[in-house]
C-alpha positions in Angstrom: 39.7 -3.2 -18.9 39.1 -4.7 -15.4 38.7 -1.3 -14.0 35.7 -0.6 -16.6 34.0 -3.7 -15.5 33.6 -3.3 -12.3 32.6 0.1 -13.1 29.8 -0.7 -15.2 28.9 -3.4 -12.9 28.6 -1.1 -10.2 26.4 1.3 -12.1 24.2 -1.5 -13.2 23.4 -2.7 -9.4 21.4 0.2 -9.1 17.7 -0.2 -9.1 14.7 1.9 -9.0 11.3 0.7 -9.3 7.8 3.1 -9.6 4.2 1.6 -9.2 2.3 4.3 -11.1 -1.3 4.4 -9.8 -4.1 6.8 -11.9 -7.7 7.0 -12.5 -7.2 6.4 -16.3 -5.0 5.9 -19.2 -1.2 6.4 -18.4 1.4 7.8 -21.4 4.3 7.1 -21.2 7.2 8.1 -23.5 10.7 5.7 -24.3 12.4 7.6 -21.5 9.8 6.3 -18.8 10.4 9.7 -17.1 7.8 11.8 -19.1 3.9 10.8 -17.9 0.9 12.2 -19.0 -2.6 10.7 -17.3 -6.1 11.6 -18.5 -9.2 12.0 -16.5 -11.0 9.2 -16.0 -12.6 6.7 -12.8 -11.3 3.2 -13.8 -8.0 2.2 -11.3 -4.9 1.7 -13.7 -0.9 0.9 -12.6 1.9 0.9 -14.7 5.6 -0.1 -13.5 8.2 1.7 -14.8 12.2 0.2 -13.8 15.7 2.6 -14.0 18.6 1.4 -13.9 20.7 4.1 -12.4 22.2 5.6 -9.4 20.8 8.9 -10.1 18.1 11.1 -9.1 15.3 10.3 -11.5 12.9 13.2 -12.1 9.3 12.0 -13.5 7.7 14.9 -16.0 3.8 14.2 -14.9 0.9 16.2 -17.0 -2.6 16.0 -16.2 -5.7 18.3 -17.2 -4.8 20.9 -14.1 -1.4 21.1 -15.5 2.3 19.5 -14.9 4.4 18.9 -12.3 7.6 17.1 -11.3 8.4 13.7 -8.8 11.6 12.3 -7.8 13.1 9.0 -7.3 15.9 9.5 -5.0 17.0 6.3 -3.7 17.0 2.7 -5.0 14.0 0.6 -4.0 10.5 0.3 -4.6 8.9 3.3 -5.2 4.5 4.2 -5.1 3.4 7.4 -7.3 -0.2 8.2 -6.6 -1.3 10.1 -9.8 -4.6 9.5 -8.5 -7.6 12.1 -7.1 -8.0 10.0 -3.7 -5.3 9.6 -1.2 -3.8 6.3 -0.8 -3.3 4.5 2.1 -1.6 1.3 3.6 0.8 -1.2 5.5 3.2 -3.8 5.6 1.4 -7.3 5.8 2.3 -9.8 7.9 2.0 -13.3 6.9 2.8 -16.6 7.7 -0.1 -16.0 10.7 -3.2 -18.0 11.3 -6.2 -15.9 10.5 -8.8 -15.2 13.3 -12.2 -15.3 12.4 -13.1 -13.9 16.2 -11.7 -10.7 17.9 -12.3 -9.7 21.1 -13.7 -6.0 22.0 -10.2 -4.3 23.0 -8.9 -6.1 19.7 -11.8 -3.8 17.4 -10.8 -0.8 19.2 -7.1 -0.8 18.6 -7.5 -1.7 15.3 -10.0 1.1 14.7 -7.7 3.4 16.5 -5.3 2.7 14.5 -7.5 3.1 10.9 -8.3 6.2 12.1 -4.8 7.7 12.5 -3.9 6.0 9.4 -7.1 7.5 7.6 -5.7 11.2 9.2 -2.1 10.9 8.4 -1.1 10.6 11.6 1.6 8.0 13.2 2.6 7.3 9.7 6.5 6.6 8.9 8.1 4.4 6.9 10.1 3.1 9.8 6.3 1.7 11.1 5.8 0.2 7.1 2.3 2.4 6.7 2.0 4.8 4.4 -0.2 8.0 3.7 0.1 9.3 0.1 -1.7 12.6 -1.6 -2.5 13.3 -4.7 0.3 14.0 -7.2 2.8 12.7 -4.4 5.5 9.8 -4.8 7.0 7.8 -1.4 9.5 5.2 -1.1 7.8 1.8 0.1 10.2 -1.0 0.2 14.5 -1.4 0.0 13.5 -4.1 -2.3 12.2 -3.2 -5.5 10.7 -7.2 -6.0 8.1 -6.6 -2.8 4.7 -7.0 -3.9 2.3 -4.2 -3.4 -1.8 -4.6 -4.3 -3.3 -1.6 -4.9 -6.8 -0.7 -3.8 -9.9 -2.6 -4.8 -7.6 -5.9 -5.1 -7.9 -8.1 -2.2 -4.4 -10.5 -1.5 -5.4 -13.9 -2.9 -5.4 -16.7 -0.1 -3.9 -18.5 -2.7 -0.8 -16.0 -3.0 2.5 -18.0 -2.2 3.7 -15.1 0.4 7.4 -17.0 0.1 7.6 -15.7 -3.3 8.7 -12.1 -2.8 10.5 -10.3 0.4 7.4 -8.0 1.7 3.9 -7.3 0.7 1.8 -4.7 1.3 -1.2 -3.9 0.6 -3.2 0.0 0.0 -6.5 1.6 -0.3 -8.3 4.7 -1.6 -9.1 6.9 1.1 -12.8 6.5 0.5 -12.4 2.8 1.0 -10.7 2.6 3.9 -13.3 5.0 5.6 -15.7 2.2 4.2 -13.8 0.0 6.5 -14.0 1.8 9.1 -17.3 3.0 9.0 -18.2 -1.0 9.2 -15.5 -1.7 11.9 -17.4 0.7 14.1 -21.2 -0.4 13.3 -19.4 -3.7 14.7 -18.1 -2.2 17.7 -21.4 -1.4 18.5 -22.3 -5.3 18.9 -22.6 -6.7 22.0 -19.6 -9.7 22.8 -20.6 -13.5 24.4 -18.7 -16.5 25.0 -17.5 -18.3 21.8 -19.1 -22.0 21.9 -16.1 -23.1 19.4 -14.3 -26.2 20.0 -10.9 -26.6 22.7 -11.3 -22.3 22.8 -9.9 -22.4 26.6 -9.5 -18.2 26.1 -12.0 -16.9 28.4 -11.3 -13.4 26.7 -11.8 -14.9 22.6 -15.7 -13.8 21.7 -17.8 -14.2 19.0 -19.7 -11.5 17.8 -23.7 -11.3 18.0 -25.7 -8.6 17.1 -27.0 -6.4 20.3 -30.9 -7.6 21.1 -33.2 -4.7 21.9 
């Protein structure tokens, strides 16, 4: 009898967790592992939770036809049933925010957008991601992280102590929104900050370039 306990127990340890991202409605049948998504615009999730070590194979059917993902680990898991690429990172919190950033700041960060935006320097060992169309990728060991999905802004209000990681993702077309602003701002021209006790001689504010 002991010997089946800790059998079951050990089976029931096992977790897998999958954010389902589509444009539209999501079916989904008792077995969680058979989806079928309709064409639509509107951004819709659904979380489905296994509890088993073993491979779990998703049946997904769409209007061009169906296809197959697998969960092979435990963990939290992102499948982008979606027509945009999705993209995104780890966030760090617990930092005070800076409403200034200083030229060599802008260009790292839009350095690094870009990359992100092309795929490139992604691995889950850096926590960013890059995910296609009809593709499914591991995010997170723990399946309670938090991920918000494109469109939804992280609430300033969100208690970040609440959950082990969060991270936050895009639609392709929006992060090249973001980018396309980032650089319209590189273009500004960068002068001293008149704020308060700022002893950085390298923290600027940004003012747009007089012609």
């Amino acid at each position: 009898m002991l010997v089946i306990l800790l059998f079951l127990g050990a089976c029931s340890s096992h977790q897998k967790k999958v954010l389902v991202y589509a444009n539209s409605k999501i079916q989904v049948d008792e077995s969680q592992k058979n989806i079928t998504v309709t064409d639509g615009t509107t951004q819709v999730e659904q979380e489905l939770n296994f509890n088993t070590g073993d491979v779990v194979v998703l049946n997904i059917t769409n209007s061009k036809g169906q296809y197959k993902l697998e969960v092979t680990e435990d963990g939290l898991w992102l499948a982008n049933l979606k027509k945009d690429t999705l993209v995104g990172s780890m966030q760090h919190t617990g930092e005070t925010r800076n409403t200034r950033i200083t030229q060599d700041e802008l260009k790292l960060q839009l350095d690094s957008l870009n990359k992100l935006v092309r795929g490139e320097n992604v691995s889950a060992a850096a926590k960013n991601y890059f995910i296609p169309p009809g593709k499914i990728q591991k995010i997170s060991n723990f399946t309670n992280a938090k991920i918000f999905g494109p469109f939804t802004p992280v609430p300033s209000a969100f208690d970040a102590g609440s959950v082990p990681e969060i991270y936050k993702f895009y639609n392709l077309s929006e992060e090249n929104e973001i980018i396309s602003k980032l650089t319209e701002m590189s273009k500004y021209k960068y002068e001293r900050g008149d704020e308060k006790n700022d002893d950085d001689d390298s923290v600027y504010t940004i003012h747009p370039t007089k012609k």
